[in-house]
FITIDO-41045 format. One line per 8 residues: number of its first residue (from 1); for each residue z, x, y of C-alpha. Coordinates in steps of 0.25 Angstrom, whole numbers, plus 2048, in hexadecimal, padded with zeros to 3 digits. Example, Ala and Ser with C-alpha at 12.3 -4.5 7.8 and 13.67 -1.06 7.14 Angstrom:
REM residues 2
1 = 81F:831:7EE ~ 81D:837:7FC
REM end
This chain:
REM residues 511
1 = 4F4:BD6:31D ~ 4F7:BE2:323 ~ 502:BE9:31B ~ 50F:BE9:324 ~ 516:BF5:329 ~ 51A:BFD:336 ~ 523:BF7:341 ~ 52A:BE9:33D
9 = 529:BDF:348 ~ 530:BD2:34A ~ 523:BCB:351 ~ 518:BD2:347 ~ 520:BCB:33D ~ 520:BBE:342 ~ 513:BBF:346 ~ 50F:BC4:338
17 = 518:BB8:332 ~ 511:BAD:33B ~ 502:BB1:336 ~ 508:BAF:32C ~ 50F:BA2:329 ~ 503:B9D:334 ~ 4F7:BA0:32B ~ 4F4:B93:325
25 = 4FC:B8A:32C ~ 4F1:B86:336 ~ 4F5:B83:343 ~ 503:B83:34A ~ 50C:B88:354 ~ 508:B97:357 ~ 518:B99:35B ~ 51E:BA5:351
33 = 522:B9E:345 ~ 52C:BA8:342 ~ 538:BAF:346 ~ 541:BBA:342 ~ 54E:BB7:33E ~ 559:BBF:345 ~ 567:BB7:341 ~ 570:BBF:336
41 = 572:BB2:32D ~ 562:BAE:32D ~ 55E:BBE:32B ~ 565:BBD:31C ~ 55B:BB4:317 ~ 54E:BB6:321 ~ 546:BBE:32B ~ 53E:BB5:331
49 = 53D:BA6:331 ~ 530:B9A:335 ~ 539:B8F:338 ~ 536:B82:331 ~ 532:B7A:33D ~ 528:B85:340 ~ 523:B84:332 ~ 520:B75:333
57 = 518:B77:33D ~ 50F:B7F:334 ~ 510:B79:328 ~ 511:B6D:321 ~ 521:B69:320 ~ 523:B78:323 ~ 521:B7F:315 ~ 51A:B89:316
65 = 50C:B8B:30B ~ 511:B95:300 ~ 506:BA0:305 ~ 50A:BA1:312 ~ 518:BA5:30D ~ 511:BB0:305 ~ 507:BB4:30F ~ 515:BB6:319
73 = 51E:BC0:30E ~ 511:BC8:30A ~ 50F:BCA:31B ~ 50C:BD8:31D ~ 508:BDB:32C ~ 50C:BE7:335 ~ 51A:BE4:339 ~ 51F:BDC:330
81 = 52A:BE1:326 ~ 527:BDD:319 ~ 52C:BCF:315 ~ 535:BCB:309 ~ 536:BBB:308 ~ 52F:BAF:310 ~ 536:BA2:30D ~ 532:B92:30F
89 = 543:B8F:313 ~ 54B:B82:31A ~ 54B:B88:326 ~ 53A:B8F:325 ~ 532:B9B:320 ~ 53B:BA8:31F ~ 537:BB5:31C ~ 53E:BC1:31A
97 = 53B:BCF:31C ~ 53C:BDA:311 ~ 549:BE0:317 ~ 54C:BEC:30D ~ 53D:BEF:310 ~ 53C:BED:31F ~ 548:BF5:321 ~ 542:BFF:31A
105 = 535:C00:323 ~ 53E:C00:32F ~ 548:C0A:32A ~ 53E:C15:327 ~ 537:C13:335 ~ 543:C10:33F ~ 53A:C18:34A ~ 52E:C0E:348
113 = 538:C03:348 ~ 541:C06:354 ~ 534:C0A:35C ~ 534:C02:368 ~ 527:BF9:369 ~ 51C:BFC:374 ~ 517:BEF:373 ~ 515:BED:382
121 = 512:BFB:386 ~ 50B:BFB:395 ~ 510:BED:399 ~ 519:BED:3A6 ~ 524:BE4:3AA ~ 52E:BE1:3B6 ~ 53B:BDD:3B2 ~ 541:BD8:3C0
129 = 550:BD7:3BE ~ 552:BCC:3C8 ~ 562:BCD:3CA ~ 560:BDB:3CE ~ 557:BD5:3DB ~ 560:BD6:3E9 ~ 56C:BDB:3E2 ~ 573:BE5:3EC
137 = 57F:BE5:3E5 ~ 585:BE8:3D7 ~ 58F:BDD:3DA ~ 585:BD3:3DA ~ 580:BD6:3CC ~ 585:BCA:3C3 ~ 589:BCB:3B4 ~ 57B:BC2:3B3
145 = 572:BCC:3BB ~ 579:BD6:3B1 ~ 572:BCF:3A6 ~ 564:BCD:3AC ~ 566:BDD:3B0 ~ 568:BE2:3A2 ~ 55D:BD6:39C ~ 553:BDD:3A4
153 = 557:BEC:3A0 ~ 557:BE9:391 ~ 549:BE3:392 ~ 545:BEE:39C ~ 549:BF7:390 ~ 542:BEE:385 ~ 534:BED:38C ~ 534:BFC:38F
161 = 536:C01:382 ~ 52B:BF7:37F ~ 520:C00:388 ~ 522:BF5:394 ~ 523:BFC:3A2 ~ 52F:BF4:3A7 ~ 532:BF3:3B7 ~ 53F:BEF:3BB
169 = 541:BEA:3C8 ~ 548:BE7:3D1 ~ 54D:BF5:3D6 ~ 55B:BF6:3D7 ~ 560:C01:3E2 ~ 56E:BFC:3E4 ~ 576:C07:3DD ~ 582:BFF:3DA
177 = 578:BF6:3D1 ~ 571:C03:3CC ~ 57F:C08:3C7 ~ 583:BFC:3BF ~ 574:BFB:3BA ~ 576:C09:3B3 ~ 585:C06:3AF ~ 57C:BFB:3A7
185 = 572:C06:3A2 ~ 568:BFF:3AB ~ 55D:C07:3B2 ~ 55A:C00:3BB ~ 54D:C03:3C8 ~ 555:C07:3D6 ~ 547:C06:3DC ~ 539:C04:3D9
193 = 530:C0E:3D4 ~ 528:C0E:3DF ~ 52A:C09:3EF ~ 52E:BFB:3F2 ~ 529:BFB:401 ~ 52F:BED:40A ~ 51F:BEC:40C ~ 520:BE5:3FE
201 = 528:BDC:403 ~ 51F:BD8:40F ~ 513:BD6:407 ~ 51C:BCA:3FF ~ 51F:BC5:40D ~ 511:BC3:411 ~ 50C:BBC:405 ~ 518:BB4:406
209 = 512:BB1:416 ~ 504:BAC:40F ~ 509:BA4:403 ~ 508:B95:402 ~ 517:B93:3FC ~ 51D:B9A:406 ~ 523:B98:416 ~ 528:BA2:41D
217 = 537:B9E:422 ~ 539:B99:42F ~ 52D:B99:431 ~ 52A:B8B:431 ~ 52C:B82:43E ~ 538:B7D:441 ~ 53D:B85:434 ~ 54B:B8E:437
225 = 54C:B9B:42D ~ 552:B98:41F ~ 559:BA4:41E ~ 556:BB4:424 ~ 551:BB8:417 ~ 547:BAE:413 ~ 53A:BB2:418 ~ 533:BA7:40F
233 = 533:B99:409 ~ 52B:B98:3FE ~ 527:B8C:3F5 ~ 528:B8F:3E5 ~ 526:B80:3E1 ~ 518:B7F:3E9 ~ 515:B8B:3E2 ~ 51A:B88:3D3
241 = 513:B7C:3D5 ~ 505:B82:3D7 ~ 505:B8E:3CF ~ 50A:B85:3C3 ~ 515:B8D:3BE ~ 51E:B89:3B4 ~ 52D:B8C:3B1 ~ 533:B91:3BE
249 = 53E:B88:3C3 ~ 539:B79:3C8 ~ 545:B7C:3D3 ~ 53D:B87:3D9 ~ 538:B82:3E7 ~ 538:B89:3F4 ~ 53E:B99:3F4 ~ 542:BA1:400
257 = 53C:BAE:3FF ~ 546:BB9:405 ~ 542:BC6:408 ~ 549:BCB:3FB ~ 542:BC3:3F2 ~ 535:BC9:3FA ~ 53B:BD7:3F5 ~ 53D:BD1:3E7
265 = 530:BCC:3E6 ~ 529:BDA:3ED ~ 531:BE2:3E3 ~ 52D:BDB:3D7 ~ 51C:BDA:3DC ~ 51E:BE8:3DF ~ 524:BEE:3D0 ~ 518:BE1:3CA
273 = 50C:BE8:3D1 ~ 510:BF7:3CE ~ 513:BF5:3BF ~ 505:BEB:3BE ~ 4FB:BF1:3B9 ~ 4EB:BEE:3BB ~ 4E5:BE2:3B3 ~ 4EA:BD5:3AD
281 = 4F1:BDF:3A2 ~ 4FA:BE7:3AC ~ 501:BDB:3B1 ~ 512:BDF:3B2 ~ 518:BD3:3AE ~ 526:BCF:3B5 ~ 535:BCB:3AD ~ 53E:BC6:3B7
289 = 54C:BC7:3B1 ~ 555:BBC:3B9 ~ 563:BBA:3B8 ~ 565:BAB:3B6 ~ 56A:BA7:3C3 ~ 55E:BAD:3CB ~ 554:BA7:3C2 ~ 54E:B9C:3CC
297 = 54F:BA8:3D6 ~ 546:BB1:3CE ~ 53D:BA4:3CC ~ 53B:BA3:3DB ~ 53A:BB2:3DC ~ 52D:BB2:3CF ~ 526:BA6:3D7 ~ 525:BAD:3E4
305 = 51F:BB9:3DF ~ 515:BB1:3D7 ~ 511:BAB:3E3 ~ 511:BB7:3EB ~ 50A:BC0:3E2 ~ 500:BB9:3D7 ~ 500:BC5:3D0 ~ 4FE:BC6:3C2
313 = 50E:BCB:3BF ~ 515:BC1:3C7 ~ 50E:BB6:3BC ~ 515:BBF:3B1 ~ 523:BBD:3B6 ~ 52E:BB9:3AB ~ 53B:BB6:3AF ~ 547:BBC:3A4
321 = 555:BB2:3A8 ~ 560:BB7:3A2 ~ 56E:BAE:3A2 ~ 57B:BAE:3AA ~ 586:BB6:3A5 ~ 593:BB1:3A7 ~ 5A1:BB6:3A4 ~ 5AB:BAF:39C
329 = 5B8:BA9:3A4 ~ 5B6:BB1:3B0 ~ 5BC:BAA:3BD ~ 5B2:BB4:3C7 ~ 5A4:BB9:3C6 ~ 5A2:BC8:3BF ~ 599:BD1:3C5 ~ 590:BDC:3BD
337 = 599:BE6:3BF ~ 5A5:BE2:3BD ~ 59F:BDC:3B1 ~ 59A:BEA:3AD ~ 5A7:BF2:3B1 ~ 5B0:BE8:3A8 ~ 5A7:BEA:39C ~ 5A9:BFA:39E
345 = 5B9:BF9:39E ~ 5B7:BF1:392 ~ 5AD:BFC:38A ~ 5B8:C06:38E ~ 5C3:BFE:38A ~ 5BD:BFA:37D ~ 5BA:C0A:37B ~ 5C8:C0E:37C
353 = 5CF:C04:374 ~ 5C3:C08:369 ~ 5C2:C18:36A ~ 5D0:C1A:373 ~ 5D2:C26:37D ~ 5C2:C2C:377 ~ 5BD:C1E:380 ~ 5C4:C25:38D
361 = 5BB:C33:38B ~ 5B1:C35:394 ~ 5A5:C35:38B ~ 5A7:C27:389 ~ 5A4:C22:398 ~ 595:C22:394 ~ 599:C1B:386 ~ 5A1:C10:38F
369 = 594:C0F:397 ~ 58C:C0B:38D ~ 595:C03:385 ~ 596:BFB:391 ~ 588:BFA:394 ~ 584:BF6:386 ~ 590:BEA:387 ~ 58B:BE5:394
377 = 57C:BE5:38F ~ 580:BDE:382 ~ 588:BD4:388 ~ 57C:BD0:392 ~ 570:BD1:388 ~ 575:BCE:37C ~ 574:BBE:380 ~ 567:BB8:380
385 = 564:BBA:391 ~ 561:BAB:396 ~ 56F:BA9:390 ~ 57D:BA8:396 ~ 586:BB6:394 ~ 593:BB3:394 ~ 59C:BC0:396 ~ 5A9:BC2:390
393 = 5B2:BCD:399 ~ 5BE:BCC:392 ~ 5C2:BDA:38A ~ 5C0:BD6:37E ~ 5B1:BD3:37F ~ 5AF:BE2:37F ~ 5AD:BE6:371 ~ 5A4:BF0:366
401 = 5A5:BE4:35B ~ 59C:BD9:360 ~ 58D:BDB:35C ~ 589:BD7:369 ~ 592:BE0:371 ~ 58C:BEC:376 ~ 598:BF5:373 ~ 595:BEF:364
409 = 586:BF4:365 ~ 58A:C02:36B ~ 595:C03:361 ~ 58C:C02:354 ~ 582:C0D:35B ~ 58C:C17:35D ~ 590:C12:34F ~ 583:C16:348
417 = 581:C24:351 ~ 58D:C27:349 ~ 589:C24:33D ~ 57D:C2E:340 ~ 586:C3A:345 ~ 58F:C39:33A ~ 584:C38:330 ~ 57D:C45:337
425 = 589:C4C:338 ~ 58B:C49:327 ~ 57E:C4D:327 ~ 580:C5B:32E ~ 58C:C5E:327 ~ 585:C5C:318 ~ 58C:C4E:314 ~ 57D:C48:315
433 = 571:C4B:313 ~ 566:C48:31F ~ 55F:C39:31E ~ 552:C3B:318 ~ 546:C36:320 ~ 546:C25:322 ~ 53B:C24:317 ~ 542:C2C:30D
441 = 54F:C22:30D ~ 551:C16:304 ~ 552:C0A:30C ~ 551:C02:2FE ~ 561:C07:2FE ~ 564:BFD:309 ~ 55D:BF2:303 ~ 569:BE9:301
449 = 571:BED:30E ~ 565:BED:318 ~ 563:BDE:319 ~ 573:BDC:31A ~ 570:BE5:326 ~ 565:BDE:32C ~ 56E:BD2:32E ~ 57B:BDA:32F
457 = 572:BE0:33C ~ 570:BD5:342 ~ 57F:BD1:343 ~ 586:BDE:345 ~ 57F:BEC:341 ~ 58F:BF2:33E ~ 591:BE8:332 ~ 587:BF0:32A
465 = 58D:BFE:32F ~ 59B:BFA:32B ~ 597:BF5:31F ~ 58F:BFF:31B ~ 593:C0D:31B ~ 587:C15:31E ~ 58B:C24:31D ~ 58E:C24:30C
473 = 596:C2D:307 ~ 58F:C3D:305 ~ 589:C3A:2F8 ~ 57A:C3A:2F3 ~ 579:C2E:2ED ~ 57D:C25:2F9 ~ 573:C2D:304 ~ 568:C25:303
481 = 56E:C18:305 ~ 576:C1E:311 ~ 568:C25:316 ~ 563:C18:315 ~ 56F:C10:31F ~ 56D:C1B:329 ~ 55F:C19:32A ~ 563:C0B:32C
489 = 56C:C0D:337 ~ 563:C16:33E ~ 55A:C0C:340 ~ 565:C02:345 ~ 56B:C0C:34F ~ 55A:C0F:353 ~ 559:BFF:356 ~ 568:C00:35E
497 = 563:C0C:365 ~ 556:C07:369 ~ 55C:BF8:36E ~ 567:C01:376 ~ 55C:C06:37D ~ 555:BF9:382 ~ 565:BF7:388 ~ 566:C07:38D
505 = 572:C07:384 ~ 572:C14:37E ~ 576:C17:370 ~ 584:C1C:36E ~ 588:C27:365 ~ 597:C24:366 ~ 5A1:C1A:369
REM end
């Protein structure tokens, strides 16, 4: 084998892990075997875990032959951190990594580590936010459009840094929705990079006069107008039935075609042929992120564009359908922005009865900004997106101490800068001497506390800064240990920084 080294991935590792424990078990499901353990009670004892009922499957009675179990701890492959134990336990095959060892690796190269991948450089992607289609007014923005908004942002963000060229469509030009956009930290198209001419439009309308599935309204003898904007009736079922496609809607059937969801239709084919490039390899695939009361719309909106233009991106089309969010006993509907604007008194009530009169002063209208921003983002990903948000607007639901509140997360990252400017400043002043270069620092000083932190991270990264005081007091004989905690801290708040970015939260210096 390969000696192992360089970048720690999850999927090298459980690919490497799955050669593994597959190398003598003949045949069986191909299905990854593994997975990574991410719970703060199970990530005391283990890593990574091959469930018992996947190992029966494999083996005889489930145990696992003496060899393998060696040839997975001696696994050296590019990726994989070095291993410490693999277990035959109740609940499957464990393994856990070399902690002390891994940290080390990582901590000396934190660039390499918080290095964005560009796994998927050159591919290109239209992410059609569909609540923004036909909205003319902020007013008519609800909390749940809100979330489908800030879900596309974030992965807009997460594939760009990934190499992939990202078009965001629809183009919004209405300046009242442009405005709230940016009070989220959204930058978000007014128009398209290049003209949208109504001739678009009209070349729609004429294959739509020479399809199969489709009638043009009124037009039929005897037949009155179904209403002044439908220009067509068009047969989904008909077509489902023989193209053969699979998991849309079995109450799709007939669909009047408007002139607005021609201009839908002619906006997204336009953006799809000029981000396509030549060849079967230049294909731009196309992520429709639905809010989950316009999903069986966006259905009828994916089938008519397959059958009005075969091309090769409208078979790429994925539908994202994120939940309803709902707000907890409130007797009327609330709107985007009184949502927003509630959540801002709030941010600013919290910073006064925090910091006092120093909230009031003016350098804090951009820190109030961003609070907010980060609380509203929070609140609308931070649950799983097909599942239901249910909001809390009552006062007290604003506050830095939850580790899933945004205020919380923005709290610790001021926390941290001033850890590093008041070390600098000890620095400056003789109290300290510089840190010496990452490979010059003994990590083997953190061996106990490091994996206390590991878990203590995934609960709540304050727990290990309380506890553990990182600046020691001026003398010799503690700089090393303290050299070594700052370098542990610098690659948390390089983790926090580089995860506000996929949200366009900057980092704050102070709160």
């Amino acid at each position: 084998m390969e000696t192992g080294g360089g970048r720690f991935g999850v999927s090298e590792t459980l690919a490497a892990l799955n050669a593994a424990l597959r190398k003598e078990a003949g045949p069986g499901p191909r299905a990854s075997l593994w997975f990574k353990e991410s719970s703060a009670r199970n990530l005391r004892s283990r890593d990574f875990l091959a469930p018992q009922a996947a190992l029966r499957a494999l083996f005889a009675g489930g145990e696992v032959p003496k060899d393998i179990i060696e040839g997975v701890i001696s696994l050296k492959c590019p990726g994989v951190p070095p291993l410490q134990s693999c277990q035959q336990t109740p609940v499957g095959l464990t393994v856990q990594l070399q902690r002390p060892a891994a940290f080390h690796q990582v901590l000396n190269s934190i660039a390499e580590f918080t290095k964005p991948s560009q796994s998927a450089a050159g591919q290109s992607i239209i992410l059609n936010c569909t609540p923004l289609q036909s909205r003319r007014s902020l007013d008519l923005l609800s909390l749940s459009n809100v979330r489908a908004i800030l879900v596309t942002d974030h992965l807009a963000e997460v594939l760009r840094i990934q190499g992939v060229n990202v078009h965001l469509v629809p183009a919004v030009p209405d300046e009242g929705i442009q405005k709230f956009l940016r009070q989220l930290r959204v930058d978000w198209p007014s128009a398209l990079d290049t003209a949208f001419a109504p001739e678009h439009v009209l070349v729609l309308k004429q294959v739509l006069s020479q399809c199969p599935y489709a009638t043009a309204s009124g037009l039929e003898p005897g037949q009155g107008r179904l209403a002044d904007d439908v220009i067509f009736e068009v047969h989904l079922k008909s077509f489902l039935t023989q193209q053969r496609l699979a998991g849309y809607d079995p109450n799709l059937d007939v669909v009047l075609v408007t002139e607005e969801k021609l201009r839908v239709l002619a906006e997204l084919r336009h953006v799809a042929l000029r981000c396509s490039g030549p060849g079967p390899g230049g294909c731009c695939r196309v992520l429709h992120v639905v809010s989950c009361e316009g999903e069986f719309q966006q259905q009828q909106v994916d089938l008519l564009w397959r059958m009005l233009d075969l091309g090769a991106y409208t078979a790429w089309q994925k539908h994202l359908i994120c939940g309803p969010v709902k707000v907890a006993n409130s007797p009327s509907p609330v709107g985007a922005p009184q949502y927003f604007q509630l959540r801002r008194c709030q941010m600013a009530a919290a910073s006064v009865l925090k910091y006092g009169d120093l909230a009031q002063d003016d350098s804090w209208t951009e820190i109030i900004d961003v609070l907010t921003s980060a609380a509203v983002r929070f609140e609308m990903l931070s649950t799983a997106h097909r599942s239901k948000i249910i909001l809390d607007l009552e006062d007290s639901s604003i506050s830095t101490k939850g580790t899933r509140s945004g205020a919380f997360v923005m709290y610790n990252c001021a926390r941290l800068a001033t850890l590093f400017k008041t070390f600098q400043q000890a620095v400056e002043q003789g109290a300290y001497p510089a840190v010496p270069p990452a490979s010059q620092l003994d990590f083997s000083l953190l061996r106990d506390e490091v994996c206390k932190f590991l878990i203590q991270l995934s609960m709540d990264f304050s727990a290990y800064y309380n506890r553990v005081h990182v600046l020691a007091e001026p003398l010799p004989h503690l700089f090393s240990l303290m050299f070594a905690r700052l370098q542990l801290l610098r690659g948390v708040s390089g983790v926090i920084h580089g995860a506000l970015a996929t949200l366009h939260l900057p980092p704050l210096s102070q709160i």
